[in-house]
Each structure stands twice: as C-alpha cells, then as structure tokens.
N, C-alpha and C positions, 0 to 999 in steps of 0.2 A: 333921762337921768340928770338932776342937777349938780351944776358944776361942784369939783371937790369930789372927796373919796366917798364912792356910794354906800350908801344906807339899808341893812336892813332889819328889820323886827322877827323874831322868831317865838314862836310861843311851843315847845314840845314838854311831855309827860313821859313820867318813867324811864327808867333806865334805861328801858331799851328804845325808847324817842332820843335819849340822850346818844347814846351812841348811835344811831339813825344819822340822826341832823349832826353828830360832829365831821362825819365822813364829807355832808353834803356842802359844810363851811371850809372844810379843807379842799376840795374842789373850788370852791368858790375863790379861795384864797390864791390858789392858783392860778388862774386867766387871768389875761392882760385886761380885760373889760372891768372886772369887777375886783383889782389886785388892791390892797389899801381897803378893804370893805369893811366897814364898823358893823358889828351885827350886834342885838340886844334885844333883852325882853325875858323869858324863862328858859334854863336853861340849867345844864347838871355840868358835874365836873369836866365828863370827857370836851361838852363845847366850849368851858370856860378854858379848857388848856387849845384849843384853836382861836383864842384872844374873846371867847364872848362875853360878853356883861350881862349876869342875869341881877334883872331886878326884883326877882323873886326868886324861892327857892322852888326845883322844881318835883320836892316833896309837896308843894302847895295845893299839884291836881295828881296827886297818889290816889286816886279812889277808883273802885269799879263795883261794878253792879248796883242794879233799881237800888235796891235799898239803903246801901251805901251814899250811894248820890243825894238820896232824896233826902236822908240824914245831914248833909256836907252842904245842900243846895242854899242856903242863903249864903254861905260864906263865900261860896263858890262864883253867884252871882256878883258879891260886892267887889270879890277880887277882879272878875271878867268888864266890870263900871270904871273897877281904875285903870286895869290895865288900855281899856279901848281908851281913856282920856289920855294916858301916857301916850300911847299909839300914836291920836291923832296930834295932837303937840308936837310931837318929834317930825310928823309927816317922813316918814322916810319913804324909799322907791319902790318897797314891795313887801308887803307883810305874807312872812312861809308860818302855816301852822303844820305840823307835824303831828300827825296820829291825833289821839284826842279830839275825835270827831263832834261828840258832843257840847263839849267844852272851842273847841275852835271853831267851828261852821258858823254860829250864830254871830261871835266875834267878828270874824269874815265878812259875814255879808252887811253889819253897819260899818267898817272899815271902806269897803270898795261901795257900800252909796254916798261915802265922805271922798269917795275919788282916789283912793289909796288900793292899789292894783294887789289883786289877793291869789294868790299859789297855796294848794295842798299836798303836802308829801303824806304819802300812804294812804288808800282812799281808804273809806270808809266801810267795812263785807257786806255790801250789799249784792254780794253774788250768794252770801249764804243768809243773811235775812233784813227786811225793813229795809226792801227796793224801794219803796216810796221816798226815802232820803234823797232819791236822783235829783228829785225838785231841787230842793232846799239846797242840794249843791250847785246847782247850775245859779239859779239866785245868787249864791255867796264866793262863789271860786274863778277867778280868768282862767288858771289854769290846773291841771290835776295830772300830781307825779306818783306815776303808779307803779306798782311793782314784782307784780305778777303777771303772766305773758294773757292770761284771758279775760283781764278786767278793761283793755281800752273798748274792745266792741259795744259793753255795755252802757261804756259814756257816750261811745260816738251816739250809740240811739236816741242817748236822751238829750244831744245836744250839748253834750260840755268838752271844750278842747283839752285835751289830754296826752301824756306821752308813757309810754312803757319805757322805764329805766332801771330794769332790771332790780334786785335785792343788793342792798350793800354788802350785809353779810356773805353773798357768796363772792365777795370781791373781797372783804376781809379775812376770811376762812377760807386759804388757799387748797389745803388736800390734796390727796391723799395725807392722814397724818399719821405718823408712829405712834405708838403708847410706848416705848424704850426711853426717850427721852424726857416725856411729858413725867411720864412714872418717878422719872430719875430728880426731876425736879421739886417730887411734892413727896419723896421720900420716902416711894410707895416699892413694895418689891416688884423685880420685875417677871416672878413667874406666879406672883397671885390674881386671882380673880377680885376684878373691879369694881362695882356698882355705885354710880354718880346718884345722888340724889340734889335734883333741882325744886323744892318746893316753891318755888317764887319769888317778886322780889318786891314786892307792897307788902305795905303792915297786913291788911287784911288777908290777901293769899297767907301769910307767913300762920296770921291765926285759924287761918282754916285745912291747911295743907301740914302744917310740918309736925304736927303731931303725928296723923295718918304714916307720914312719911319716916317716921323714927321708929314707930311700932311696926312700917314694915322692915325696917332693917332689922329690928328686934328678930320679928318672927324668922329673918332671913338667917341670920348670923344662930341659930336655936338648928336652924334645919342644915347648914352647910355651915362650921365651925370657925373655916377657912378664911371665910369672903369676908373682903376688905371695900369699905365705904366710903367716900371723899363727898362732902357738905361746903360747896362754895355758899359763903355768902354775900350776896349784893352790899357790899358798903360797909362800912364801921357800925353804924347802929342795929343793921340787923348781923349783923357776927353777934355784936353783946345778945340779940337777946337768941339768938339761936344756941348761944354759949350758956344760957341762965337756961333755958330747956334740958339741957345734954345734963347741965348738973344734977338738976331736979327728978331726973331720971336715974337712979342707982343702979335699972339694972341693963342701962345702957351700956350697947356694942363698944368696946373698949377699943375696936378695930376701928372708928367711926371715925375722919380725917375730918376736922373744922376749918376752914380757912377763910379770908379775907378778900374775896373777889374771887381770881383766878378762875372762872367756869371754864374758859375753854381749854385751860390744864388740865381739869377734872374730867371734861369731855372726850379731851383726848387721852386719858390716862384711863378712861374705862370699858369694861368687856361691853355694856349695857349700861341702862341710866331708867331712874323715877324719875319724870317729869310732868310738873304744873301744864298745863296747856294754857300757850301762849308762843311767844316770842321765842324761848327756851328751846321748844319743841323741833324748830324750824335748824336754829343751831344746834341742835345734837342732830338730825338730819344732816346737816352740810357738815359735821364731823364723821357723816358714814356710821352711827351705830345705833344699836339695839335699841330701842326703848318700849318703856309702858308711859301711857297720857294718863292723868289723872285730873279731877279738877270736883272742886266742890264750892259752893254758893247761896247763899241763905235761898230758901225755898221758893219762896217769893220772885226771887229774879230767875231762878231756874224756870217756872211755870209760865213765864212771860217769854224766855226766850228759846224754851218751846214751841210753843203757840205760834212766835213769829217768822219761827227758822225753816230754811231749807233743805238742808240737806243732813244728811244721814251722821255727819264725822261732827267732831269738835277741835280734832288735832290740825294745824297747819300742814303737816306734812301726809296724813290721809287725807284731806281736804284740796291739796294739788296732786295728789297725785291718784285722787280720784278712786281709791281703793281701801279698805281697812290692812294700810301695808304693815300697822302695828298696832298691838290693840287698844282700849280706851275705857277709862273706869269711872264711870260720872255718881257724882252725890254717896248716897252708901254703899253702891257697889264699887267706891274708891277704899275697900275695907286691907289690912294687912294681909291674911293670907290670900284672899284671892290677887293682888298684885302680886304679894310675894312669889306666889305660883308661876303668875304669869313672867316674873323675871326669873324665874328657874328654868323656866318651859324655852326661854330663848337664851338661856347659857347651855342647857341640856342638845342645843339643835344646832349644829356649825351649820349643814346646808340650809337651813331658815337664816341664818345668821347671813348669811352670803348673799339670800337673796334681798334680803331686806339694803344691803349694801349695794348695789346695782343698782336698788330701784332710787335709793338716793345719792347715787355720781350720777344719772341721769338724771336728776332732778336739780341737783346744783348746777351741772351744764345750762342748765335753760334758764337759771335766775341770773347769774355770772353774766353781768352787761356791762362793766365798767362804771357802776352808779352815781357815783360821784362827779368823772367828765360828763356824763350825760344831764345831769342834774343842773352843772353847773353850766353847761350850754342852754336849756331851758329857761335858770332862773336870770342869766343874764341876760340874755337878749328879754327877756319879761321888762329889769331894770333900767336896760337901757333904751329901751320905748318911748319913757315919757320924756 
C-alpha cells in the first residue's frame, strides 16, 4: 500500500449491494491497517453515510434480466469505459466489486491486467447455474468473499483463492424479533394479523411484481376482512410511484400501510410476508417468518435461465436450506389467489408456522460470521500487500 491513507474503488448495485458494502466499509473503517480509508466509485446512500463518494448513481446499474440488460447494454458499456478510465487514474490499492457479476467481472479482470489488485464481494450462483463463469472469474478476481458456507469448495476446485465470511445481514438482523414493538412503531394493532408485502426494489421488479402483489392483498383483504398490510418501499422514488399505483386503484385494501423504507419494521411487524425473490427473501428468513416467493420476468429471460439452471428452488432461503421450506410462484403461476391461498394456508397452520421458524434460526446461525471484521481482515491485508 502506498504511503498516505489507503485507497479504495468500490463499484456495487442495488440496494441491497448498497447496504452489503456499507457494512463492509464500516469494518474497514475500523482497523488500524486501513483507518483513514478514502473509498469511491458507485455507491447508494447507506455507503455514502460511511464517508463514500459515489461517482455515479447507483440507480445507474438497476437492471436485471437478458432482456433488460440487452436493452440498457450500450449505455451500460460506455458507463463500464469511464468508469475503468477513472479507476485506473486514481490507481488506488484494491478495486472491491460487489454482486453485479456481470457488470463487474469483466471490469475486474482489465483492472488487475493494469496491475490494480481485484476482490469480489458475493460470488456469483454458480452453484445454481452458468458454472462455466468459474473461468472468467479466476481470470478477473485475486480474491472472492463469499457468503455462503458451501460456495468456498467450489472455488477451491477451480483454483480461485476465496474466504467464507459469512452474510452481513445475519450480523445486522439480530433475532429473535417481537412484532409488539415493531407494530407499535408503524402504528399497526397489536392483536391483528400482518401480511408484509415486499414486491421489490428496481423499477423493473416494481413493474412486474407490484401489481400481482396489490391484487393479491385485494383478493386477501375480500377473503379475511380483518388482515392488515405494510408496503415498504425502497427509497423516495419508489414510495411515489407505489403511492400513484394504491391511488389508481379504488378498490384498494384501505388496510394497506405505505411506507418509506422501513422493510425490516415491516418484517418484523408481520404474521407472514409476499416476497419478490431475491435479497428480500433471505431477510424475511433471518427475521424468522412465513413467507410466499414470487417472481416473474419477461419470458425470454425466464427460458434462458431455465435452460441454464440447477437446481429445483429460485428462493435463497429454499435454495440454502436445501428444501421447499416455503413455497414459490414463478411467471403466471405468481397469480392472486393462488398466493393468496397460499398466505392463508400459512396463517391458518401455527405448527407449519413453527416449523418453518426453526428451520430459519438454524439457518441464520450458520450465515452469522461477523462479516464485516472478516471482510475487513481480508480486504486489508489484500491493500496492504502492494
């Protein structure tokens, strides 16, 4: 590392990159090695309030799925030309990309043949499809921080040095939680029944999911009069337009709670939860509850990553734990009553309800590594090398 306070570039995606990597800069912030650390490059609110400079916004690489991409891909390109020219300018001590595989790998690997040492936070699921990626990362990554206890085996095979540093979130989301106080704070009763709805937190999720996901509170709120609904939305821009949907709908659930962020108030304020599959998934798991997986995707990228895929699940939380421990509604079988159903079927069952809760306090034990100190043991001795 060269003398002066060390340098690093960070490029992460989405929300939940954002709050990933701000954990990992506040660790870093921490140690004597790397105390004083300038970090810069893409980055959302949570990293900018642990001192980062984003030079871009990191609405910039909101995109998912073929089609999306391939739509988005020239801009996507010109942004990835300047960013690698800022990069190598600045030459700092370690460029971390975060999730956004696609979009960071290739970055990566002209980075570290410019001699600019490259670390991956969160690999990439090649334990559920498109192993051939293993190349491509050995090529582009020194080092790969992983975060599930069964992904180092399959780096060691291919040859990429790698550490398990457990999930941040089950270091953030401490647990057991109450719903008494979460409830009390979003000014929810405390003897009704719950249901969180998580549609997503990109534009595109939001216009593919949050309809589904309002007509099934509809259908819910028709079948149980009672039941009460809490709608976080990721950020100020998707509140408005989740707010311009709820309007647009007359003969929407009057029960339906809007709010401004807050998910894991929502999380922990509810009996069960509708959730996008993704990130989401894994946090209502480490909050211990109920849920249905949903997820739907222009057709085109669904038939592709089919074709490519592994394994049986789409949810993170059946997918570690290796079982359909909740169940999952892909494309049009993400329809209102049949989720609806399936969120009545798991308010109607305490002992399903219990077991489903076991199998994720067992499952937070095992992610719960301290991510952050271990992160930050990794990424600095990585900085302090050269």
């Amino acid at each position: 590392m060269a003398a002066g306070a060390p340098q690093l570039a960070v490029v992460a995606a989405e929300a939940s990159g954002d709050l990933l990597a701000s954990s990992v800069l506040r660790g870093l912030r921490a140690g004597a090695p790397t105390a004083g650390l300038r970090a810069a490059g893409i980055g959302g609110p949570a990293m900018e309030a642990e001192g980062f400079e984003s030079w871009w916004s990191i609405e910039a690489l909101s995109v998912r799925g073929y089609v999306e991409v391939l739509r988005e891909y020239p801009r996507l390109l010109r942004l990835r030309r300047d960013l690698r020219e800022r990069v190598l300018a600045w030459r700092p001590d370690l460029f971390l990309g975060v999730d956004a595989p696609d979009f960071n790998l290739e970055l990566e690997r002209r980075l570290r043949a410019a001699g600019i040492p490259t670390a991956h936070f969160i690999g990439p699921s090649v334990w559920a499809w498109r192993r051939e990626r293993l190349g491509r990362i050995r090529d582009a990554v020194d080092h790969m921080l992983l975060v599930f206890p069964f992904e180092p085996p399959l780096y060691a095979a291919a040859g990429i040095p790698a550490s398990y540093v457990g999930h941040p979130l089950a270091d953030a989301i401490p647990g057991p939680h109450t719903r008494a106080s979460a409830r009390r704070d979003l000014g929810l009763p405390d003897s009704a029944t719950v249901v969180a709805l998580l549609p997503g937190s990109r534009a595109a999720e939001l216009r593919s999911m949050a309809a589904v996901f309002l007509d099934t509170a509809d259908w819910l709120a028709r079948q149980r009069p009672g039941l009460r609904f809490v709608l976080p939305a990721a950020g100020e821009h998707r509140y408005r337009s989740l707010r311009a949907m709820l309007a647009a709908r007359p003969d929407a659930p009057a029960s339906v709670l809007l709010t401004e962020g807050r998910s894991h108030e929502a999380l922990a304020a509810c009996d069960t939860a509708l959730v996008a599959s993704g990130t989401a998934t894994l946090e209502t798991a480490l909050f211990r509850r109920p849920m249905v997986i949903a997820y739907r995707m222009p057709a085109l990228s669904y038939l592709i990553m089919r074709r490519m895929g592994y394994l049986p699940w789409i949810g993170l939380p059946n997918i570690l734990c290796q079982d359909w421990v909740v169940p999952e509604f892909i494309q049009s079988a993400a329809s209102a009553p049949a989720m609806g159903a399936a969120l009545l079927a798991q308010l109607d069952d305490p002992a399903g309800r219990e077991r489903i809760t076991s199998r994720f306090e067992a499952l937070h034990h095992s992610l719960r590594q301290d991510c952050a100190t271990r992160c930050a043991e990794v990424l600095g001795d990585l900085m302090t090398r050269r």
